[in-house]
KEKE-3310 file (N, C-alpha, C; in steps of 0.2 Angstrom, whole numbers, plus 5000, padded with zeros to 4 digits):
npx = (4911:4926:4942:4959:4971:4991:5003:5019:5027:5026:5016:5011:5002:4992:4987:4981:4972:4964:4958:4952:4942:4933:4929:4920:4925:4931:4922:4922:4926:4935:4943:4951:4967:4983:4998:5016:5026:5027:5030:5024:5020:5005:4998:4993:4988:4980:4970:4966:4957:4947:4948:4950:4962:4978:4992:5004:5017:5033:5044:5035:5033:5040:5040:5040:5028:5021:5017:5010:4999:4993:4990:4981:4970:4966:4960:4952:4944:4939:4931:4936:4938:4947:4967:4975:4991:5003:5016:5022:5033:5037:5040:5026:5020:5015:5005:4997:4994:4989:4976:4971:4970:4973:4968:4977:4985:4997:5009:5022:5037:5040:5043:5037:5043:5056:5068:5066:5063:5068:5073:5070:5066:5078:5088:5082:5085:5099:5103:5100:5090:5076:5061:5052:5042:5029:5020:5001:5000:4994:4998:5008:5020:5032:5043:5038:5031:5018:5000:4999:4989:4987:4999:5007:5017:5030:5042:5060:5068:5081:5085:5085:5083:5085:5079:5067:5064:5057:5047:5038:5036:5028:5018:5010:5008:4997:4987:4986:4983:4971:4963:4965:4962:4948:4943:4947:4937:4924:4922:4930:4937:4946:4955:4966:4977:4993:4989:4979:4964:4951:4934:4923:4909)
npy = (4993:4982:4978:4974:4968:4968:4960:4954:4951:4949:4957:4965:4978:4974:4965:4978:4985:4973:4972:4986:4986:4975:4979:4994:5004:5004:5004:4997:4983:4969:4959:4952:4944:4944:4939:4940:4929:4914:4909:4922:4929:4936:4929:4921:4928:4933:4922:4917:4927:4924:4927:4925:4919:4923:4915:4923:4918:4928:4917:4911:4918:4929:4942:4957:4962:4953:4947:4956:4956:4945:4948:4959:4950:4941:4951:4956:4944:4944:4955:4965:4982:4992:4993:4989:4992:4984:4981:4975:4968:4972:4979:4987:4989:4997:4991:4986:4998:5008:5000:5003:5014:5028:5021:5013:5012:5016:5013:5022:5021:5035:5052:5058:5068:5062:5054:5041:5024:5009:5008:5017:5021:5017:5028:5041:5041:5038:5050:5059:5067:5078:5076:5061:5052:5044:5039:5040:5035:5037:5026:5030:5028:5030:5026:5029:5042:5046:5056:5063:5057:5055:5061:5056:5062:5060:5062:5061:5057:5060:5049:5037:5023:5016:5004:5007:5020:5013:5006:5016:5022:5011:5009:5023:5019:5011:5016:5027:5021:5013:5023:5032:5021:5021:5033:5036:5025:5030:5038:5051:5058:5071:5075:5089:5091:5088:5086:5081:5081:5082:5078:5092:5089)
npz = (4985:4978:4985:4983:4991:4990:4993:5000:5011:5027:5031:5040:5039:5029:5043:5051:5041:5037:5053:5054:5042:5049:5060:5056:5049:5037:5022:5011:5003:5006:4997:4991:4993:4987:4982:4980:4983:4990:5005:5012:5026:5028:5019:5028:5037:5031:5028:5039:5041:5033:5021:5003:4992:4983:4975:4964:4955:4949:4944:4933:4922:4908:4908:4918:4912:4909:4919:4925:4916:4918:4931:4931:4924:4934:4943:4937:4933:4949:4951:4954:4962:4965:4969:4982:4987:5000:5006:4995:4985:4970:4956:4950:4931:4918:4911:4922:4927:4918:4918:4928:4933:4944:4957:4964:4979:4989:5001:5008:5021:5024:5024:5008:4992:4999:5003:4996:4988:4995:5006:5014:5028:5035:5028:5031:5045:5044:5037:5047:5048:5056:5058:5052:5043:5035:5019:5011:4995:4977:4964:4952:4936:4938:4952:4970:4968:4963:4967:4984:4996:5010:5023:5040:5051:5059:5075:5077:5090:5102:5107:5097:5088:5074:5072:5085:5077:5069:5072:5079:5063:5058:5067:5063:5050:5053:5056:5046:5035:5032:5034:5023:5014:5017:5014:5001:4996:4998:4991:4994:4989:4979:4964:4960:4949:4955:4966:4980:4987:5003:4997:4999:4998)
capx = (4917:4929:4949:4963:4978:4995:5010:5026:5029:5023:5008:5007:4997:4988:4982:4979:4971:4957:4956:4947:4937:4931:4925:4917:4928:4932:4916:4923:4925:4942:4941:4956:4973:4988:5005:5021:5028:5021:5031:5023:5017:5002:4993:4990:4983:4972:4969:4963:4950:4945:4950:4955:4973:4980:4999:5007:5024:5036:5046:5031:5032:5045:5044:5036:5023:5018:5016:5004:4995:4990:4987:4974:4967:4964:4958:4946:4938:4937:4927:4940:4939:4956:4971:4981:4999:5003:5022:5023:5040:5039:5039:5021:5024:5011:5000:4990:4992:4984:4970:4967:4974:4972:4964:4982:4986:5004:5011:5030:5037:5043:5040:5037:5048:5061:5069:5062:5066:5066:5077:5068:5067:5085:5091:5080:5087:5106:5103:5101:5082:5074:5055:5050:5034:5023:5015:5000:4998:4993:5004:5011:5023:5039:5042:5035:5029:5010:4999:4998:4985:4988:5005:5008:5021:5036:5047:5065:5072:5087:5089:5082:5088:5084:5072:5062:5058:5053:5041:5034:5033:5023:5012:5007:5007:4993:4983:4983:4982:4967:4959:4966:4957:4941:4942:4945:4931:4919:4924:4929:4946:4948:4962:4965:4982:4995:4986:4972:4960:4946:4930:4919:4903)
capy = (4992:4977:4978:4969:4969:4964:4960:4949:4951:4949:4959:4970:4985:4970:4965:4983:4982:4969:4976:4990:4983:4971:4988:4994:5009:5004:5002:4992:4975:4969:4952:4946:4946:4942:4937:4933:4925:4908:4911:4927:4927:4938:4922:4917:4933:4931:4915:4917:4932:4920:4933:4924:4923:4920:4918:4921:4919:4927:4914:4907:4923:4930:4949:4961:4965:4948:4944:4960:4956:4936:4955:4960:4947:4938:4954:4957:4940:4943:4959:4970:4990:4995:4990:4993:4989:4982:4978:4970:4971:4972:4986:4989:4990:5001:4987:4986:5005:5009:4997:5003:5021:5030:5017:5009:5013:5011:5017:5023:5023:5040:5059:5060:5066:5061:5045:5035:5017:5001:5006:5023:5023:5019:5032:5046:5040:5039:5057:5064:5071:5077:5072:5059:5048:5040:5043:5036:5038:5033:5023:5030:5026:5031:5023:5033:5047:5048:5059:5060:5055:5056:5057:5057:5066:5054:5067:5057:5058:5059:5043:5035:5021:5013:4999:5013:5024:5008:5003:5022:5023:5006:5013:5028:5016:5008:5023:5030:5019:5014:5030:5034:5017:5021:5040:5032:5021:5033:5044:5058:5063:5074:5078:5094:5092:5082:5088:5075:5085:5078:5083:5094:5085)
capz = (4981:4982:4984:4982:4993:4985:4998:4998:5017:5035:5032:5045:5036:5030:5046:5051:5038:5039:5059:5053:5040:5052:5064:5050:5047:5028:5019:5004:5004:5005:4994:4989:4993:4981:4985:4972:4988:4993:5010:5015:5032:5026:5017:5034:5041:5025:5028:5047:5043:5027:5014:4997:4992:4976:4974:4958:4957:4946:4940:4929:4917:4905:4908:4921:4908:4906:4925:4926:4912:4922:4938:4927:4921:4941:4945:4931:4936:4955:4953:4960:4959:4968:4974:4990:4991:5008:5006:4990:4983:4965:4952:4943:4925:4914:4909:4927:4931:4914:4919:4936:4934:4952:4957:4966:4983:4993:5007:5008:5027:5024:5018:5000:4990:5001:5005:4992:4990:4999:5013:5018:5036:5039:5025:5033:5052:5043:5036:5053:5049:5066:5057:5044:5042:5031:5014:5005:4987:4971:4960:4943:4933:4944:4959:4975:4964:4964:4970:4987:4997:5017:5027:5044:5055:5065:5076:5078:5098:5103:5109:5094:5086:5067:5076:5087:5074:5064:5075:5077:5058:5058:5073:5059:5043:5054:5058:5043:5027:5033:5032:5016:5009:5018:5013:4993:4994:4999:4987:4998:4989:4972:4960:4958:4947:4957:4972:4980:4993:5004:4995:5005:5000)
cpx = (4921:4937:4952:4969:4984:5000:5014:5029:5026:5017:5004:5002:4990:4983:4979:4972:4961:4956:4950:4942:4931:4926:4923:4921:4933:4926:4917:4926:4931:4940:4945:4963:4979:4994:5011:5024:5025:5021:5027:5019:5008:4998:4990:4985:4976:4967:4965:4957:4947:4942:4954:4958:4973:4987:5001:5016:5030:5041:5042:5030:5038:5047:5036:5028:5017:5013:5010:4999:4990:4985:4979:4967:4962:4958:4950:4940:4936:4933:4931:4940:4943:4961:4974:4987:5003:5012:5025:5029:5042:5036:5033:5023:5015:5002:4996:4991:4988:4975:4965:4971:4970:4969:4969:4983:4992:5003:5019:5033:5044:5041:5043:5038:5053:5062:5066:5066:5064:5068:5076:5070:5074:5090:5088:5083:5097:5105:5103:5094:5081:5065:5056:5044:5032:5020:5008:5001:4996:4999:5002:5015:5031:5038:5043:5036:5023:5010:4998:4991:4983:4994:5005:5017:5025:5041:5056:5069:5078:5089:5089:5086:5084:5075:5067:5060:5055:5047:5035:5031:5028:5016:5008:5006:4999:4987:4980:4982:4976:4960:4959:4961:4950:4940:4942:4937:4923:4918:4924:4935:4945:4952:4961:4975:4987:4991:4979:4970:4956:4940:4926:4911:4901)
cpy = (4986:4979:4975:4972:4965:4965:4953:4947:4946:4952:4961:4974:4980:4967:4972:4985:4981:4971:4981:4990:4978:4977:4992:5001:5010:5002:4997:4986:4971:4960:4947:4948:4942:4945:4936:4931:4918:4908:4916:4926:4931:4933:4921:4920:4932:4927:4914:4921:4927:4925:4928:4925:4919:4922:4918:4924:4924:4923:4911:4913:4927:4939:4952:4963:4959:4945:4950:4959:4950:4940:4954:4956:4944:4944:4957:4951:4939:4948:4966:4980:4993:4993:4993:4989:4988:4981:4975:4970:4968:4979:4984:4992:4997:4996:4986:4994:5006:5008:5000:5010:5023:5029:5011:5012:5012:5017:5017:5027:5030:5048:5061:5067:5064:5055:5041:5028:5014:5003:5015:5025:5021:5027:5038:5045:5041:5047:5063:5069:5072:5076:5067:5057:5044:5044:5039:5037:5033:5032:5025:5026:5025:5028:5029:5038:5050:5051:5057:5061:5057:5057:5061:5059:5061:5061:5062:5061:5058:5052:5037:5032:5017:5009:5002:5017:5018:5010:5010:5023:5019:5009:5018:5024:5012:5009:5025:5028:5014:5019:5031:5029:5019:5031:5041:5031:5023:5040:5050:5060:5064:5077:5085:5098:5086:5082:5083:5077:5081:5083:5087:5092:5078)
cpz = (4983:4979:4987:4988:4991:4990:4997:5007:5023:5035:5040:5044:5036:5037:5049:5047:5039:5047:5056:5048:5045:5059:5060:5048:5040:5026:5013:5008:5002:5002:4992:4990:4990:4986:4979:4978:4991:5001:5014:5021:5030:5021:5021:5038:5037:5028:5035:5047:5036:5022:5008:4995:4986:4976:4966:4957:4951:4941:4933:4922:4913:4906:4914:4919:4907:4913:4926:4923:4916:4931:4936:4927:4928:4943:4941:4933:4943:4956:4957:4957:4959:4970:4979:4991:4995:5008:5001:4986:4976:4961:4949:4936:4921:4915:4915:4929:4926:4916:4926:4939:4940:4955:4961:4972:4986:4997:5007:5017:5025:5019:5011:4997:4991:5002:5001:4992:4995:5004:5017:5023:5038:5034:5028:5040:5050:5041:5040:5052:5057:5064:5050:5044:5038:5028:5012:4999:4984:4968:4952:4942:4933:4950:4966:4973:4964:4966:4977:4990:5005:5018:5033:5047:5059:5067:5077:5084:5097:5103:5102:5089:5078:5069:5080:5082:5069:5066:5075:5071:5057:5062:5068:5053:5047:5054:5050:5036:5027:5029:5025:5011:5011:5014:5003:4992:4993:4994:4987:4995:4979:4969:4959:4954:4952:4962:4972:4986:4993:5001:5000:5003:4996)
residu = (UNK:UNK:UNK:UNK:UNK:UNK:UNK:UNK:UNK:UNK:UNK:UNK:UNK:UNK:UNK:UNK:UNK:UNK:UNK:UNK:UNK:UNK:UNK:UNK:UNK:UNK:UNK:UNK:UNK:UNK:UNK:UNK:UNK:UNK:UNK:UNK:UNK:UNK:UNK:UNK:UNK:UNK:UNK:UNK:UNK:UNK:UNK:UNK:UNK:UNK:UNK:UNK:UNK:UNK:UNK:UNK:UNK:UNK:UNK:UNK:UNK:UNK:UNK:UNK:UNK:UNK:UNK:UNK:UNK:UNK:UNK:UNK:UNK:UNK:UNK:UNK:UNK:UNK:UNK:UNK:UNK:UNK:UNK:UNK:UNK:UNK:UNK:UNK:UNK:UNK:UNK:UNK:UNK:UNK:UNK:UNK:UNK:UNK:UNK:UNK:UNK:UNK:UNK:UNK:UNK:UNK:UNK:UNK:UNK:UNK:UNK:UNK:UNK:UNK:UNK:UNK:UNK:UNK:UNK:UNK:UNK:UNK:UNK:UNK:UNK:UNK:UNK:UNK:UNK:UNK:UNK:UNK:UNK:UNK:UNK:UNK:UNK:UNK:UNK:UNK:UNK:UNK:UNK:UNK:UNK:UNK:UNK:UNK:UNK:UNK:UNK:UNK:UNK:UNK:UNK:UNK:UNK:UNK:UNK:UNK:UNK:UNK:UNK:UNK:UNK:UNK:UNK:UNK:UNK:UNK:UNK:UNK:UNK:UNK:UNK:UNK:UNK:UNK:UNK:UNK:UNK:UNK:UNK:UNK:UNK:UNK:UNK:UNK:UNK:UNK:UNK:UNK:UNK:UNK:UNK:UNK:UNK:UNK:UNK:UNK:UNK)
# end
């Protein structure tokens, strides 16, 4: 199988990432990484393990709809079977989840249902939780909705301060969104309603 990773950032996960493809512990074949940022440091990471990068910007497009549609299309002709959302920070619109229904991957630094949004791990550190974590899921039609996939466990210390439980959260987004891609690709995971269990054969 070949999949795509779609980031806007720094491309942490992304290197995490290609790390464990590179140690054979994803079986698919990570082939092309998409960017709407030309900035993104995550081009470079690409670009070093000599992974194909395609940026497409949005200003070149007139509506969400339009700019998934040019998604589609790149994807159609690179052979791609699945995506995984590395940090990318744009809303998907219908027109590519249609195409590539459960079939999308993200990861949200925080325990789903809670804390949703862009600014998760300081809202989960501001609301005085004593754990949060890391989700992965599949991408619906809500933002951090899908079913989920994996999530890991972060405890919050006393001393603990926004930038410490980052880095913790990171430390488990690296661990386990991995897995969840190689646990996809292998087709070890089934729906059973929202619910997504590892199959047993």
């Amino acid at each position: 199988m070949n999949f795509a990773v779609f980031a806007s950032g720094r491309g942490t996960n992304l290197q995490a990432i290609i790390r464990a493809a590179k140690k054979g512990k994803i079986s698919a074949n990570l082939a092309l990484v998409v960017s709407d940022n030309k900035e993104a440091y995550a081009l470079k990471r690409a670009k070093r393990a000599k992974i194909k990068t395609i940026i497409v910007e949005a200003k070149n497009f007139n509506s969400r709809e339009d700019y998934d549609a040019e998604l589609v299309k790149i994807l159609e002709q690179e052979n791609i079977d699945f995506i995984v959302l590395a940090g990318f920070m744009r809303i998907i619109t219908s027109v590519l989840i249609n195409k590539f229904r459960n079939k999308i991957l993200n990861i949200h630094p925080a325990l789903l249902p809670s804390f949703k949004g862009t600014h998760a791990i300081v809202d989960a550190f501001n609301y005085g939780v004593k754990f949060t974590g890391v989700t992965v899921h599949f991408v619906d039609e809500k933002m951090d909705h899908g079913p989920i996939i994996l999530q890991g466990l972060v405890k919050i210390k006393e001393n603990e301060t926004a930038e410490t439980l980052e880095a913790q959260i990171h430390k488990i987004e690296h661990k386990i969104y991995p897995e969840a891609i190689r646990l996809f690709s292998e087709g070890k995971l089934k729906f059973e309603g929202r619910k997504v269990n590892k199959a047993t054969t």
